[in-house]
C-alpha positions in Angstrom: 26.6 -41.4 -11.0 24.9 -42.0 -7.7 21.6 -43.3 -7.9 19.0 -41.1 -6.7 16.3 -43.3 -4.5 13.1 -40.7 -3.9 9.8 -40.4 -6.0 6.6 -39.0 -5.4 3.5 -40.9 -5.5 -0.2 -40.7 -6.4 -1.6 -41.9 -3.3 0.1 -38.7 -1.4 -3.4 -36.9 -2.7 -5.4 -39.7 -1.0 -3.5 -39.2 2.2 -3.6 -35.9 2.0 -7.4 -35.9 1.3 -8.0 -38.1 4.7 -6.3 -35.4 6.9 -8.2 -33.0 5.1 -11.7 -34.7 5.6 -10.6 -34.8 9.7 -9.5 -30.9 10.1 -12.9 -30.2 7.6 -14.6 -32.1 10.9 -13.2 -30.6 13.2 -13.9 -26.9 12.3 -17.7 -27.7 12.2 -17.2 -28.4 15.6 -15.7 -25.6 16.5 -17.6 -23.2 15.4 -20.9 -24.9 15.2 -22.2 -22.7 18.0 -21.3 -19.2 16.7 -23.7 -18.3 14.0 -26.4 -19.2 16.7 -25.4 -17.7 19.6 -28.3 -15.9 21.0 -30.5 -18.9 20.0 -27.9 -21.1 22.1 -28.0 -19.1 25.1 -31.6 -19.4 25.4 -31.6 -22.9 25.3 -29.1 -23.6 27.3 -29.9 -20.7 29.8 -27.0 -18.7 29.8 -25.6 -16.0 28.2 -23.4 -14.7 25.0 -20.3 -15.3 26.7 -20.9 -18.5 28.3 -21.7 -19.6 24.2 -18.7 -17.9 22.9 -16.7 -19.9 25.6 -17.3 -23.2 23.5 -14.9 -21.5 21.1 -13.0 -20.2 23.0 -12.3 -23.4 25.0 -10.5 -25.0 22.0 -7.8 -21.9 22.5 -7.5 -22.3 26.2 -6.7 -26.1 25.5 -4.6 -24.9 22.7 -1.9 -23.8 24.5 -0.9 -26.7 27.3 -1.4 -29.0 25.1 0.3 -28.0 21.8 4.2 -28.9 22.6 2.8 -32.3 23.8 1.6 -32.5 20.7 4.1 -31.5 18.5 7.0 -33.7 20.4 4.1 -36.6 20.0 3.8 -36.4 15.7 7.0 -35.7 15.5 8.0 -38.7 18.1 5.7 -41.4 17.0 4.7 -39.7 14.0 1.7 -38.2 12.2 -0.2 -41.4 11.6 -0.5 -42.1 15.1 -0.7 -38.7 16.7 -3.4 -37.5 14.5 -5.2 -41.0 14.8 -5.2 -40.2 18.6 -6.2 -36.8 17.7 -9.5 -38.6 15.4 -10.3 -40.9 18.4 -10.6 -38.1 20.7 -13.0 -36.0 18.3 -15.1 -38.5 17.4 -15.6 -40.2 21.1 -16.6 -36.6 22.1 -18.3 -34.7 19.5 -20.8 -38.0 19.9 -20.7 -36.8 23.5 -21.7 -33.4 22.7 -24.7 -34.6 21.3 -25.6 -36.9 23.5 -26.0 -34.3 26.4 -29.5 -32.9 25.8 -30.1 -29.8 27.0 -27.1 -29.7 30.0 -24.8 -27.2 29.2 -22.3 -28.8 31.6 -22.4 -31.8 29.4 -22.2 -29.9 26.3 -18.9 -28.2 27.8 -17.9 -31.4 28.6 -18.1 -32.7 25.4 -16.5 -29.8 23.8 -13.3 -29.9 26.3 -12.5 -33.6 25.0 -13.0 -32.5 21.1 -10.9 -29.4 22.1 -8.2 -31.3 23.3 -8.1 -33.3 19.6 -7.5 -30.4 17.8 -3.6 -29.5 18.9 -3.0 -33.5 17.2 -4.3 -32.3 14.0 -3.3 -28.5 13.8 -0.3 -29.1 14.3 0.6 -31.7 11.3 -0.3 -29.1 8.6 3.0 -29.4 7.4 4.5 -32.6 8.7 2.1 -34.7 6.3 3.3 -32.6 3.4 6.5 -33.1 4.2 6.4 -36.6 4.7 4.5 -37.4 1.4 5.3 -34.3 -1.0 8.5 -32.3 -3.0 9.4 -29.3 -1.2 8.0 -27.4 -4.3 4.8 -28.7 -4.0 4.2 -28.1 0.0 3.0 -24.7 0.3 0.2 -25.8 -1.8 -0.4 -28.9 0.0 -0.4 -27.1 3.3 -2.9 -24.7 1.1 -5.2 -26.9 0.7 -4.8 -28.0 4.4 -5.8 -24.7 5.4 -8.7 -25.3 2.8 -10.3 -27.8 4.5 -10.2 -26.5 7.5 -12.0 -23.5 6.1 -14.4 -25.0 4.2 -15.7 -26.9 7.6 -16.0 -23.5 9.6 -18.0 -22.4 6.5 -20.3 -25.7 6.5 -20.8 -24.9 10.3 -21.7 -21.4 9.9 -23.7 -21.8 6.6 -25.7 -25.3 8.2 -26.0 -24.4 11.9 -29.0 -21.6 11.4 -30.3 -23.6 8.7 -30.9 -26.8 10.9 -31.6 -24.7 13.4 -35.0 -24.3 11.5 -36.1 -27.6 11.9 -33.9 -29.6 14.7 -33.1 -28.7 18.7 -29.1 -28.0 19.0 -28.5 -31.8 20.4 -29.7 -33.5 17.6 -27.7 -31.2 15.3 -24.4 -31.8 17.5 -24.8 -35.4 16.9 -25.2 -35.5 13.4 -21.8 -33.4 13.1 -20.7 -35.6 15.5 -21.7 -39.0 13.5 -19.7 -37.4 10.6 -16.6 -36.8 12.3 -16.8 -39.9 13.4 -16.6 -41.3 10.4 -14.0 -39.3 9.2 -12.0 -40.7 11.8 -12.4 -44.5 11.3 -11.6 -43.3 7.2 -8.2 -41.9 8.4 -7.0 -44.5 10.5 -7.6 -46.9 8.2 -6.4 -45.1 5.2 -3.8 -43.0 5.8 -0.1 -43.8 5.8 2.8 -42.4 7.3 5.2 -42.3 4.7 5.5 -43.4 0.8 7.9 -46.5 0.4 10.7 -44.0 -1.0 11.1 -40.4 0.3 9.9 -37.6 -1.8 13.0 -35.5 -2.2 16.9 -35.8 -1.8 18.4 -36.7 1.5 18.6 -34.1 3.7 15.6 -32.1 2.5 13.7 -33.9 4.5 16.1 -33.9 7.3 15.4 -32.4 11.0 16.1 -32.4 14.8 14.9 -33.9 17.6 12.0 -32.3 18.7 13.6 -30.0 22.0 16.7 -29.8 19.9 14.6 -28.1 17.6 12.8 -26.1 19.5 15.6 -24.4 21.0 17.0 -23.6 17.2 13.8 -22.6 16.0 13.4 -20.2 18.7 16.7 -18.9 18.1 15.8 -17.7 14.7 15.3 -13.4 14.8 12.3 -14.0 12.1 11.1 -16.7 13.0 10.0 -14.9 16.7 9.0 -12.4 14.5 6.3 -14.5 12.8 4.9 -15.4 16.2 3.8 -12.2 16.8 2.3 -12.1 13.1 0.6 -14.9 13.8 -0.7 -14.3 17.1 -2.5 -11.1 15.6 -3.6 -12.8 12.5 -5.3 -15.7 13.8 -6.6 -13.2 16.3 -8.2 -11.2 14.6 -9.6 -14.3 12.1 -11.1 -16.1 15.6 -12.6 -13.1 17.1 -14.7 -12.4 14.0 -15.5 -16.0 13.3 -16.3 -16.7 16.9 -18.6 -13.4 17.2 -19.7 -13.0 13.8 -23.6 -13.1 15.1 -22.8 -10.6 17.7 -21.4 -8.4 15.7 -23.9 -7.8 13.0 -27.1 -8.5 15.8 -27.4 -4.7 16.4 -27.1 -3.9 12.7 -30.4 -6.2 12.2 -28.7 -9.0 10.6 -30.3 -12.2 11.8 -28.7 -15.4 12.1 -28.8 -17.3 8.7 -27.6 -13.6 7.7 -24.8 -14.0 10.3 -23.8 -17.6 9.3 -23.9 -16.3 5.0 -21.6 -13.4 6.0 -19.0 -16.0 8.1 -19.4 -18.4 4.9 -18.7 -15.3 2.7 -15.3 -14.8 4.8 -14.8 -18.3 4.2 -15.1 -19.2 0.9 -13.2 -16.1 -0.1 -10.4 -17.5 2.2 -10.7 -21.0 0.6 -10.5 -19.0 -2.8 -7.4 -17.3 -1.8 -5.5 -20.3 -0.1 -6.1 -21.9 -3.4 -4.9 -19.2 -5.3 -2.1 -17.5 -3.4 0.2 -20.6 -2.3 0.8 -21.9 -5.7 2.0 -18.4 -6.9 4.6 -18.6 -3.6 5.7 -21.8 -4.6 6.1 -21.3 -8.4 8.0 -17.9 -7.5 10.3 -19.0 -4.7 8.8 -16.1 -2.3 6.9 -16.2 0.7 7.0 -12.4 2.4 5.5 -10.5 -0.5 2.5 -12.6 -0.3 2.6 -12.1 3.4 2.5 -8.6 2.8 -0.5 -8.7 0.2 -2.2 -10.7 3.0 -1.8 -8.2 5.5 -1.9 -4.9 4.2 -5.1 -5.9 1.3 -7.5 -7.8 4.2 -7.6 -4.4 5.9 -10.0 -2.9 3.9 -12.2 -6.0 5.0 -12.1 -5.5 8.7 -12.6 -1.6 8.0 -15.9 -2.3 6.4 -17.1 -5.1 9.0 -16.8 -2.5 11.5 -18.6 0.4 9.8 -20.6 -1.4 7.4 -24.6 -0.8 7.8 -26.1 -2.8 4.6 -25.9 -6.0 3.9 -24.2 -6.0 0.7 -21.3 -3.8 1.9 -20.9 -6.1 5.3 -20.9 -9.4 2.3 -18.1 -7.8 0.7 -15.8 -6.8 3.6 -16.4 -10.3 4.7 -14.7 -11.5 1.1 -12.0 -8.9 1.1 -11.2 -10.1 4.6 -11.2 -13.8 4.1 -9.2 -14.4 0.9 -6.2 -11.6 1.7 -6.3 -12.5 5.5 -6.8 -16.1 5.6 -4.4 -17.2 2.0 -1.3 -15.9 4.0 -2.1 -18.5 6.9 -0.4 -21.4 4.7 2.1 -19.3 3.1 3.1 -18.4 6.9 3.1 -21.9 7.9 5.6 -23.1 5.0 8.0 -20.0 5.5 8.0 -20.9 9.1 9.0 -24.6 8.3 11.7 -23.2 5.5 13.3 -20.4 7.8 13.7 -22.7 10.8 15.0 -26.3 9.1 16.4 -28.4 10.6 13.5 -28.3 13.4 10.6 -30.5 12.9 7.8 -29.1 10.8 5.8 -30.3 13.6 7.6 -27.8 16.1 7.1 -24.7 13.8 3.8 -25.7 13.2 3.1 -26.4 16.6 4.0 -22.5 17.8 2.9 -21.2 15.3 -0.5 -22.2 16.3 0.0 -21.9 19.9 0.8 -18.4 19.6 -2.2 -18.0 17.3 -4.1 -19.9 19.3 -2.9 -18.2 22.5 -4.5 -14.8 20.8 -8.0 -16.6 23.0 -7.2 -13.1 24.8 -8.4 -11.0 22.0 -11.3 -12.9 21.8 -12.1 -12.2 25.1 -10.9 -8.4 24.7 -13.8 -7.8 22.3 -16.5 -9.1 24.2 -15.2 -7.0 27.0 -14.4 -3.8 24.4 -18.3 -4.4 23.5 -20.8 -1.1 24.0 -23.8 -1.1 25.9 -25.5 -1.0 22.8 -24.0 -4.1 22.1 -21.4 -2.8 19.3 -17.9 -4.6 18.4 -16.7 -1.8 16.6 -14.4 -0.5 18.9 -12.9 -3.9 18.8 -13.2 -4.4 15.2 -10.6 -0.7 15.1 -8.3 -2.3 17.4 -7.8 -5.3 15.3 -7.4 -2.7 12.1 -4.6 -1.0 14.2 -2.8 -4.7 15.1 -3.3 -5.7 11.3 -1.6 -2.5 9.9 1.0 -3.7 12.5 1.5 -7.3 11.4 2.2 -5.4 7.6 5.5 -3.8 9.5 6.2 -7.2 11.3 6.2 -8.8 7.7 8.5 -6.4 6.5 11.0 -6.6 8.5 11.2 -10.6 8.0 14.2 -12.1 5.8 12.9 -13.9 2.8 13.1 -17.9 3.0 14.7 -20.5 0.6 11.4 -22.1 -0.9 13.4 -23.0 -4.1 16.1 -24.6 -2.2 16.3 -28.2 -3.2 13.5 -28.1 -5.5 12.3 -29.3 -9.2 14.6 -27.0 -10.8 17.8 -28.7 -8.6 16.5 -32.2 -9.0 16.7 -33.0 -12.7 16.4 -36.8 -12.1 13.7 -36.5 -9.9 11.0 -39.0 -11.1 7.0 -37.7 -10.5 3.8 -39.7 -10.2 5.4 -43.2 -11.9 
């Protein structure tokens, strides 16, 4: 009988852990500036959009940058691509808080962490798949998505709260001295692959990077999920980037405002804890996709009509955990549906088109009332998510199961 070489080893948690602690950085980055946006424009003397554009300027970069990217992790893999990512993130989000009271500097600063992110993003799944068993790598890409949650939730949540006591440089640089550190932790930490491969040859098998481009392009559903995620994270970084804005006229203030983007948070942390494993231990990905969808609409309904607090706390958890678990479950399907292209080349559109949705963000400032209301904005993005939950439909179901525990009788775990 032919010996079967592949194991999976402990330390794939403590890699895994590393990339989280970088994308958890990252995030507070990103979105450090939304829950204080009117506070921000006042300091900086400018106004709500020109605040809004530090998000928004990780999107633009987004999208020339991520097929560089993607051709770099899966080219000179993820170890060294995401270690150029780190580098770049932590040399600039020091910057950022280094540049008192300029904006221009500020911008500055955020351009060079903005053009880290497409390193990062787009090795959710190409660290999973270097390190774990294809059953195990929707919930490894879970927790991925985790992490990356949980630090838009620490920057919402601490933002207004240092905001209190500290000017908005000195906060910068103290997210900046942490992602720093999180940087120097993963290059010196983290591995590119185990000594043996975690599943069977040819599981972990795939094309050159153009080559699979081309073929993953090719695929009917796989286009299809563009568009799903092109609305999804949409809709998720319009609300994150003007949740302050949205609820101002309402009388929310900002600690409020950075609770209710925590609340949408958590809730999705919850759900991409929950959901993923139930894909993986039932071989499906489009019914979850579907939940996803069709159950976070009751979220967005209430965010745009809700008046009390309380209501406006639980459309923001409704929202998060459907909307946000079927962000990993989408990223896995994608990798499964298109093999053999690189996971880094699924990945890697997958968040350009989601990233390339920097036009809705804009589209609901512009949609905004006199008054200063988003819900007009808030109904169109109902309309496009009712949308995705036909988009879904009409997807084929992938082949999670194909290859895993259940086919691999020999395969030996954590020895």
């Amino acid at each position: 009988m032919e010996e079967r070489n592949f194991r999976t080893y402990p330390y794939r948690w403590a890699v895994l852990a590393l990339f989280m602690f970088v994308n958890l950085t990252i995030q507070v980055l990103w979105i450090s500036y939304a829950p204080i946006t009117g506070q921000a424009a006042r300091f900086y003397g400018v106004g709500d959009l020109q605040i809004g554009f530090f998000s928004m300027l990780f999107m633009l970069a987004f999208i020339p940058l991520s097929i560089p990217a993607s051709w770099a992790i899966d080219t000179w893999g993820f170890h060294v691509a995401v270690g150029i990512g780190a580098v770049l993130m932590g040399v600039f989000g020091l910057l950022r808080g280094l540049g008192g009271q300029s904006y221009a500097l500020a911008l500055a600063g955020t351009a060079g962490v903005a053009v880290a992110q497409p390193f990062l993003l787009n090795a959710w799944t190409k660290v999973p798949a270097r390190w774990f068993p294809a059953d195990e790598r929707a919930t490894a890409v879970g927790l991925v998505t985790l992490s990356n949650l949980a630090g838009t939730a620490l920057g919402m949540v601490l933002t207004p709260i240092l905001a209190e006591t500290m000017p908005i440089p000195r906060i910068q640089l103290v997210y900046g001295a942490v992602t720093a550190l999180s940087s120097l932790l993963f290059i010196a930490f983290a591995r590119e692959r185990p000594p043996t491969p975690p599943c069977p040859e040819g599981e972990d098998q795939r094309a050159l990077m153009f080559d699979g481009l081309k073929h993953a392009l090719s695929v009917p559903s796989f286009r299809l999920y563009l568009a799903v995620s092109f609305i999804g994270i949409g809709i998720f970084n319009g609300v994150a980037t003007w949740i302050e804005a949205i609820v101002r006229p309402r009388g929310i203030g900002p600690e409020q405002a950075g609770t209710l983007g925590a609340i949408m948070l958590v809730a999705g942390v919850l759900g991409a804890v929950a959901l993923p494993p139930l894909s993986d231990k039932r071989g499906r990905r489009k019914p979850y996709l579907v939940v996803g969808m069709a159950f976070g609409a009751p979220g967005l309904l209430g965010l745009a009509l809700g008046s009390s607090f309380p209501l406006l706390c639980a459309s923001s958890a409704v929202l998060g955990f459907f909307l946000v678990s079927a962000m990993p479950i989408g990223m896995q399907y994608a990798a499964e549906i298109t093999q053999p292209a690189p996971e880094g080349t699924s990945n890697g559109l997958i968040q350009l088109f989601g990233q390339a949705s920097v036009v809705f963000v804009y589209v609901m400032e512009a949609m905004r009332t006199p008054g200063g209301s988003f819900a007009p904005a808030l109904f169109l993005a109902l309309g496009l998510l009712l949308l995705n939950v036909l988009f879904v439909a009409l997807l084929r179901e992938s082949a999670p199961r194909l290859g895993s525990r259940a086919s691999r009788p020999s395969l030996s775990r954590d020895t």
